[in-house]
N, C-alpha and C positions, 0 to 999 in steps of 0.2 A: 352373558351377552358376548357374543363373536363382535370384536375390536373389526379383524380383518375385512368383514361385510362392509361395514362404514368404509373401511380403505377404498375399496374399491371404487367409490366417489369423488375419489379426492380427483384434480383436475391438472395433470402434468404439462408442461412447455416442452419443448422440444431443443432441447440447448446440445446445440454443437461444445465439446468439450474439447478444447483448446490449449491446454496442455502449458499452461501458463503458470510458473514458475513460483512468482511471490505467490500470487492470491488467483484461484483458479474454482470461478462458480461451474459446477458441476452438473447441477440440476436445477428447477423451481416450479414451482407451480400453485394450488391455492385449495384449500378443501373447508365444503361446508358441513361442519360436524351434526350431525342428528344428534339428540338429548340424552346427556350423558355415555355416549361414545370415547371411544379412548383409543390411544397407543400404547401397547406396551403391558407391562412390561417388556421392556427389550435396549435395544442396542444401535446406535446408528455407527455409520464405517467413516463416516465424514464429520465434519461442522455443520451444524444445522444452524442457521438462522427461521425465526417465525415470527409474524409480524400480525398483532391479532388486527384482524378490518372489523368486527362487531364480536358482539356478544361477551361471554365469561367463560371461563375453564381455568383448571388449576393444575399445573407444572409440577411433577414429584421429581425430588433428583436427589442421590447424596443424603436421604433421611429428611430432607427440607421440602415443604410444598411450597408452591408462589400462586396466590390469586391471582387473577392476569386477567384484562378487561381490554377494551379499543384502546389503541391505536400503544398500547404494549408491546416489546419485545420479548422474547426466551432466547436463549442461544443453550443449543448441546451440544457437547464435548464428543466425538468419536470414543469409544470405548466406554462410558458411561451407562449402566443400567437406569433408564427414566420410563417415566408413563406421562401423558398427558389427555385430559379428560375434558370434555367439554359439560359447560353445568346442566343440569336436567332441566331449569327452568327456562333460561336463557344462552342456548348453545351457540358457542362463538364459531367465526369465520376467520379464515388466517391464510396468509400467502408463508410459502417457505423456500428459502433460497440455502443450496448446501454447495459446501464451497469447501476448496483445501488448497496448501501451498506452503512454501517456507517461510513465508513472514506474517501467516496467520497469528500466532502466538502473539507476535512483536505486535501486531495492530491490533487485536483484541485486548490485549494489557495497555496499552495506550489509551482505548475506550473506556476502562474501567472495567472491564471483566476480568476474574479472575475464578478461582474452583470454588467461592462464598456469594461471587455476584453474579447470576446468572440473568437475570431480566432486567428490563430500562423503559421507561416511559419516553416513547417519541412520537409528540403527537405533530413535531412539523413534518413529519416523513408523511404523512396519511397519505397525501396525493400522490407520490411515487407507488406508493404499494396499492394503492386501489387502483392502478391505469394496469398495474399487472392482474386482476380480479375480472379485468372486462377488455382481457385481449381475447384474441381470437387462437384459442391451444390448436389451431393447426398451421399456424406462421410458428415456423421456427423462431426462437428468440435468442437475439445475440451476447453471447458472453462476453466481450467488450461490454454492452450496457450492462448488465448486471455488475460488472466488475467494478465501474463507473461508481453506482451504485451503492453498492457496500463499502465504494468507501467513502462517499458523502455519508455515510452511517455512521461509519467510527469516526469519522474528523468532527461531526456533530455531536458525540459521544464524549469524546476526547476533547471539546471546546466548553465541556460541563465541570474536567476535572479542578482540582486545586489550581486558580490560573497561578503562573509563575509572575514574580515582581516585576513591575514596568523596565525595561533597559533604559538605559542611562542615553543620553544624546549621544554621547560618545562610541557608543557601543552598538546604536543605532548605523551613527554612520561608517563604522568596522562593518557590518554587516552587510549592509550597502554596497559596500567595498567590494566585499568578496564575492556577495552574489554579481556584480558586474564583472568581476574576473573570470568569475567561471561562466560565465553567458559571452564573452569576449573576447578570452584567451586566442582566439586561431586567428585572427586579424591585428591590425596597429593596434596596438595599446598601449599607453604610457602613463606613469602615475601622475603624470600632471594632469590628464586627458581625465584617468578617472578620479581626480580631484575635482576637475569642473563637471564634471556628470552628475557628481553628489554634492557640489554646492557647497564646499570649505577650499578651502589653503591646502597647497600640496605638503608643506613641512608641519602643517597641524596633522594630516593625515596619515604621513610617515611616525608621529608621533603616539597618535592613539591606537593606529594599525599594530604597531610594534610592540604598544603593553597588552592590546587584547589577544593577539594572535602567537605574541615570542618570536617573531621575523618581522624585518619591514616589508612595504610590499613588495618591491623589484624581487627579492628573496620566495615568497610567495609567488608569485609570477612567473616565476623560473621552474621553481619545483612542481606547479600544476598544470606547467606546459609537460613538463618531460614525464608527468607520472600520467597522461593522457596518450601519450605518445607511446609508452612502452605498452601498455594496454592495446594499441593499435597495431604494435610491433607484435606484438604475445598473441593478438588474437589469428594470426598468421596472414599472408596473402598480402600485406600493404610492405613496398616499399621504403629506404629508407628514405629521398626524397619526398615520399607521398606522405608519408610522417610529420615529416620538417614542415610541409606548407600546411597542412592539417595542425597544425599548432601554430601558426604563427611564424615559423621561418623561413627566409626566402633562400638562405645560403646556407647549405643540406653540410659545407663543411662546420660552419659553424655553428647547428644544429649536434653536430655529431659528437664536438669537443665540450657541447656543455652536457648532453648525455653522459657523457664518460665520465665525464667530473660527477655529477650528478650520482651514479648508481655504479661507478668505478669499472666498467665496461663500456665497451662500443654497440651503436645499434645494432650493428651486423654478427654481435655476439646473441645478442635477443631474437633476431630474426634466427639462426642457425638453432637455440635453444628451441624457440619455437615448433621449427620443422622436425627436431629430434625426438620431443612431443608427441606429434603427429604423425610420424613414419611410420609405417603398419608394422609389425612383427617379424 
C-alpha cells in the first residue's frame, strides 16, 4: 500500500517561518489517517511534534514501537529513520507541529525527552490541539502562537519531571531579591527599597543574599547594571550617556568609573570595540 496516497490528505497551515532563533515552529497542520496507512519508512529534516486527537497507531523508531492512542504525544528527531501507522481497526487523527532552533535540545531534555523517551500522555493540551483540527487551512497561522504553544507543552512536561525539594524561606526571599533587581535595575533602587518590597529587614537580606548568592546585594546591583550595559554598549548604536540612564545612572561620569572598575576598561573602549566588529572589510 502507497504510504504517499494517504499523504496527500493530510491538511497543511500555512505558517510564515520567522526565523526565530531559540525555538522556530516551521510548519503544522493535522491528517486523518485511512486504516492502516503509514509514514515511512523515512526521515524528517526537522522536529516533529504529533499530537494524536482520536484513534490508535503505533510509532516505530530506533528498533522500539510505541502504541499511541488520544490525546498522546510522539516527538521525532530530525535525522532519525521512523514509520508511523495508523491501526487498521481504529485509525487515528493527529495534528503535527515541526519546529527547529537552538534551544530545542535544552527544552525538550527539560520535558523529559530524550533518544529512549519519545512519547508523553497530555490529555490537558486536547483543547489547544483540537482548535488547530477545526481551523480554517486557508488563514495563515501565526508562528508566535504556535511558538506560544510548544512551549506550554514542555513547561507542562517539565512540571511532571522529579519535582526539586521545596526552597527554604530564606532562599525564597534571595530569589525574590533578585528577580526584583533584574525587573528594576534602570530606575532607583536601593537595598532598603527592595528589602520593603519583599517584606524582611534590610540587614537580614544583606545577610541571606550574601550566603545564597557569594556578594551582598549593592555588589550584585552593580555588576547587573554594568553587565546590561555593556551588552548595550556591544550591541552598537547606543551611547555612553544613553547606557548610563538605561541602567539606572543619571551621571554618565560616574557611570563610566564604575564601568572601568567593573570590566578594567572604559565604555568608550566597548563602544570603539564594538564598531571595529562591525566595520565592513
Amino acid at each position: 500500500m502507497d504510504y504517499q496516497d494517504d499523504a496527500l490528505k493530510a491538511v497543511p497551515f500555512l505558517v510564515e517561518n520567522m526565523g526565530l532563533s531559540d525555538l522556530n515552529p516551521t510548519d503544522c497542520g493535522w491528517h486523518k489517517r485511512e486504516r492502516g496507512r503509514r509514514f515511512g519508512p523515512g526521515i524528517q529534516a526537522r522536529f516533529v511534534l504529533h499530537y494524536v486527537l482520536s484513534g490508535r497507531g503505533v510509532y516505530h523508531c530506533g528498533g522500539r514501537s510505541y502504541s499511541l492512542a488520544a490525546r498522546d504525544v510522539f516527538l521525532i528527531h530530525p535525522g532519525q529513520v521512523v514509520m508511523y501507522e495508523a491501526d487498521a481497526a481504529d485509525p487515528w487523527t493527529y495534528v503535527w507541529i515541526g519546529f527547529q532552533g537552538t534551544q530545542v535540545q535544552r527544552l525538550l531534555s527539560l520535558a523529559g525527552f530524550d533518544e529512549e523517551k519519545l512519547t508523553a500522555a497530555l490529555p490537558e493540551m486536547e483543547e489547544t490541539f483540537l482548535s488547530l483540527r477545526h481551523r480554517d487551512p486557508s488563514c495563515p497561522l501565526a508562528a508566535t502562537w504556535l511558538c506560544a504553544k510548544l512551549y506550554e507543552l514542555f513547561e507542562r512536561l517539565r512540571d511532571r519531571q522529579t519535582p526539586a525539594a521545596p526552597a527554604t524561606q530564606p532562599a525564597l526571599h534571595v530569589r525574590r531579591a533578585l528577580a526584583y533587581i533584574q525587573g528594576n535595575y534602570a530606575g532607583e533602587i536601593t537595598i532598603e527599597g527592595i528589602a520593603r518590597a519583599i517584606g524582611v529587614d534590610r540587614r537580614y537580606l544583606s545577610r541571606i543574599f550574601t550566603e545564597e548568592v557569594g556578594v551582598c546585594p549593592q555588589t550584585y546591583l552593580v555588576r547587573y547594571r554594568m553587565e546590561r550595559a555593556a551588552f548595550l554598549l556591544n550591541a552598537g548604536g547606543c551611547t555612553v550617556g544613553e547606557a548610563a540612564r538605561s541602567v539606572g545612572y543619571t551621571d554618565a561620569f560616574g557611570f563610566s568609573r564604575m564601568y572601568r572598575k567593573t570590566f578594567g576598561f572604559s565604555p568608550q573602549e566597548s563602544i570603539r570595540r564594538a564598531a571595529g566588529r562591525t566595520a565592513p572589510p
